[in-house]
C-alpha positions in Angstrom: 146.9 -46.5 81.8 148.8 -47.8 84.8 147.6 -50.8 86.6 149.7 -50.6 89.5 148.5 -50.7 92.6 148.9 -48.6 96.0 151.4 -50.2 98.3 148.0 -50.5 100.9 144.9 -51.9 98.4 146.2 -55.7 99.6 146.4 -54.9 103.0 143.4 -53.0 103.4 141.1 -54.7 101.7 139.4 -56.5 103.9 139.2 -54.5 107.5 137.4 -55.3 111.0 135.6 -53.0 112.8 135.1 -54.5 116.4 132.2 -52.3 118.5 129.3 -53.4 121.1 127.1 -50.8 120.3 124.7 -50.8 116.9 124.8 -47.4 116.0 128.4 -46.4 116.3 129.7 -50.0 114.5 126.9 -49.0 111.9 128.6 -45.8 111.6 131.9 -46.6 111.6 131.5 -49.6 108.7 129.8 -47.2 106.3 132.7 -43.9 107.1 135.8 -46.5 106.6 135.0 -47.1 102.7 134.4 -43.2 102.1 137.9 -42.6 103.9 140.0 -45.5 102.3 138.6 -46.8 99.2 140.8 -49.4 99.2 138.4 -51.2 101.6 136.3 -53.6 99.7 134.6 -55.7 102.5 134.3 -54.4 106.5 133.5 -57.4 108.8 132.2 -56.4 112.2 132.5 -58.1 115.5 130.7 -56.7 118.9 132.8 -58.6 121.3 136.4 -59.8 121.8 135.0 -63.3 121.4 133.5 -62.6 118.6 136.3 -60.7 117.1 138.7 -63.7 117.5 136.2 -66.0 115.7 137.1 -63.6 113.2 140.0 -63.7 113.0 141.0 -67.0 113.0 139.4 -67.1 109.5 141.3 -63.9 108.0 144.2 -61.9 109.7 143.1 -58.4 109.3 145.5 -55.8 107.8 143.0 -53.0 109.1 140.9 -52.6 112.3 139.0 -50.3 114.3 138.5 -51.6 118.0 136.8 -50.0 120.6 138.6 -50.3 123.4 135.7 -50.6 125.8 134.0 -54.0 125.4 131.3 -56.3 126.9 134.1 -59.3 127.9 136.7 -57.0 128.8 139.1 -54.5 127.3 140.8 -54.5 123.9 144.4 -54.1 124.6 145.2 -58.1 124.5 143.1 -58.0 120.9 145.4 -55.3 119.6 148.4 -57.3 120.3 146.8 -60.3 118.2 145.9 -58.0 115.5 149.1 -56.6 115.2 150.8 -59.9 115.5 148.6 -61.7 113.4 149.7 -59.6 110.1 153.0 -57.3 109.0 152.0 -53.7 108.9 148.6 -54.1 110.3 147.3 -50.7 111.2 144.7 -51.0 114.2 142.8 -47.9 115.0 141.6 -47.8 119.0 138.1 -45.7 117.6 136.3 -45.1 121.3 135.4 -42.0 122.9 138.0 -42.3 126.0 140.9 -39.7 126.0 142.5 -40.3 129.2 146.1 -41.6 129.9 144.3 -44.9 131.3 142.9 -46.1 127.7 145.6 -44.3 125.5 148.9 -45.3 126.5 147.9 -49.0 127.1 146.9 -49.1 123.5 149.7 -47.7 122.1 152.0 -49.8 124.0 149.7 -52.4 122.3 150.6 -51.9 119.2 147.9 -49.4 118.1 148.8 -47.5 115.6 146.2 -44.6 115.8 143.6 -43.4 118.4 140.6 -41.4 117.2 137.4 -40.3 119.1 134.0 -40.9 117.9 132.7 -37.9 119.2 134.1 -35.7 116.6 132.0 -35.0 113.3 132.6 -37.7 110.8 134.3 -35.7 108.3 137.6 -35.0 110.6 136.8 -39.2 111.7 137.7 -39.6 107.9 140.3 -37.5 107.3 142.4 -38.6 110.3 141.6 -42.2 109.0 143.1 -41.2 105.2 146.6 -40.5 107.0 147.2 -44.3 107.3 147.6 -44.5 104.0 150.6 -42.4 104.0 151.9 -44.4 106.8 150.8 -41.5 109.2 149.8 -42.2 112.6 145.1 -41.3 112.9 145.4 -39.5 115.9 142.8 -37.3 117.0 144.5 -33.8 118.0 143.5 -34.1 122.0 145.4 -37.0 121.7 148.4 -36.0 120.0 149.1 -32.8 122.6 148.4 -35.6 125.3 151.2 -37.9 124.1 153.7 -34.6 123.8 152.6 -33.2 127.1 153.2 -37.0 128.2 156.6 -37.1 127.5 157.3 -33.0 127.7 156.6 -33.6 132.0 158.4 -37.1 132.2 161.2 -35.8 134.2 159.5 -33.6 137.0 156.0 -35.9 136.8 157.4 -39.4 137.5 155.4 -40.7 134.2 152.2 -38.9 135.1 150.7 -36.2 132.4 148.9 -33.6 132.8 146.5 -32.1 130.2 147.7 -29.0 128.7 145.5 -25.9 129.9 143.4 -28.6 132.3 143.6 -29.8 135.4 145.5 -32.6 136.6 143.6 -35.7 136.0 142.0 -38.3 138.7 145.2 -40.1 140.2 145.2 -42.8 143.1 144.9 -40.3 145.6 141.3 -38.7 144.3 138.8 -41.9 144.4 135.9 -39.4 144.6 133.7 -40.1 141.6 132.7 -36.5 140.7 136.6 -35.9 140.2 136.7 -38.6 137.9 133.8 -37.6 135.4 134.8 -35.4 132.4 132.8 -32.2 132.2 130.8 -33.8 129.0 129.8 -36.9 132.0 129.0 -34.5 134.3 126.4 -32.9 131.5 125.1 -36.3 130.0 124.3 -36.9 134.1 122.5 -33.8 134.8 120.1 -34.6 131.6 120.0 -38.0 132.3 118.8 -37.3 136.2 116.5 -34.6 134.8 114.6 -37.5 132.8 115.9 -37.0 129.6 116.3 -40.2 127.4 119.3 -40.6 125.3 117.9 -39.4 122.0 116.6 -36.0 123.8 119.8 -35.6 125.6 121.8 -35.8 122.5 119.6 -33.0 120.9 120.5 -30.9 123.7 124.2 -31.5 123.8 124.8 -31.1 119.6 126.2 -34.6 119.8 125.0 -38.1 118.7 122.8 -41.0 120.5 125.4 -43.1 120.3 128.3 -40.9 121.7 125.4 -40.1 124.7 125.0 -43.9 125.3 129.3 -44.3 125.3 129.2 -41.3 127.6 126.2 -42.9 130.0 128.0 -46.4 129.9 131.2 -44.9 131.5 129.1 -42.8 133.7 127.6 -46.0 135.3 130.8 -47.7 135.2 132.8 -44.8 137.0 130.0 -44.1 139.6 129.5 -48.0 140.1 125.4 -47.9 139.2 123.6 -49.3 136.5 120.2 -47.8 136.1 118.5 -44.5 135.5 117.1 -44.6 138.7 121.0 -44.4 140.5 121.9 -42.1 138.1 119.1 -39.6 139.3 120.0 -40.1 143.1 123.5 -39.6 141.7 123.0 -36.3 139.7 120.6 -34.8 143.2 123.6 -35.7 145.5 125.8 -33.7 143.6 123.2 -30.6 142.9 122.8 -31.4 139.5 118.9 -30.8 139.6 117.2 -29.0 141.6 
């Protein structure tokens, strides 16, 4: 029998999966195995901080990064991951699909952008095209990129969504254009007193994609309790 190797059991050996929230960085270390086999140990990190301590012990030839974290964004960490080792693939895994997360990462030096909202089965197959040197791109992603670049000439650099509106730009500051339709249902829930766990029931989606989903709520809205989020879903006629 053959004892060769694949050209990415070295490099992939060892991976970092770097993710605030328990649940999702729980997920996300037990899928990465079942996707790449290759991967024999998966160190976690919930912070940039704590992701550099990291990595000044190992430099990572596999990462998943959030790209939403407590001490800032991740889109000077990708930059160190990629520089840190040759052929480093480092996977943006968050649940944010607008051109204000995705481009910066790419230019980055991500090499893959997948949402955690989607059932774990396509999270792994989208994962197992690394290994072919394929980009893990989730397919929202992928027909943003070639709408991206399909409107460059008459847009100025701005993209538009195929089959969707336009999305917030400088000139729309109100928050209820900047929520998603998916925000707009986590807030009616949420202002109708439903806790996270419930919510997610209701939705056919996980606790810990409702709590990424509440998280940018508060952040786009500028509020950070239940309480706003209530006043917040009543202004806009959300409950009755």
């Amino acid at each position: 029998m053959s004892s060769a190797h694949t050209p990415t059991e070295a490099l992939f050996a060892r991976a970092l999966i770097v993710e605030d929230l328990d649940e999702p960085r729980q997920w996300l270390a037990e899928l990465l195995p079942r996707a790449l086999p290759e991967v024999r140990q998966v160190d976690t990190a919930a912070s940039l901080a704590h992701a550099r301590e990291r990595m000044a012990e190992f430099a990572y030839g596999l990462a998943l990064v959030d790209w939403g974290l407590p001490d800032g964004n991740s889109e000077e960490l990708i930059s160190e991951l990629v520089a840190a080792r040759p052929g480093a693939a480092v996977i943006v895994a968050t649940i944010h699909d607008n051109d204000t997360h995705v481009f910066p990462a790419l230019r980055a030096g991500a090499t893959g952008y997948i949402l955690k909202s989607q059932p774990s089965t396509v999270v792994v197959s989208q994962l197992q095209r690394i290994r072919l040197g394929e980009p893990a791109l989730s397919p929202s992603i992928a027909l943003r990129l070639l709408q991206h670049f399909r409107d460059l000439p008459d847009a100025a650099g701005r993209s538009a969504p195929m089959g969707r509106p336009p999305p917030a730009d400088a000139d729309a500051d109100e928050p209820q254009r900047q929520l998603t339709e998916r925000e707009v249902d986590v807030l009616r829930l949420i202002g109708k007193g439903y806790k996270v766990p419930e919510a997610a029931g209701l939705l056919g989606i996980s606790a810990h994609t409702v709590t990424s989903y509440v998280r940018d709520i508060y952040r786009k809205l500028d509020i950070s309790s239940r309480a706003e989020a209530a006043v917040e879903a009543a202004r806009r006629g959300l409950v009755s």
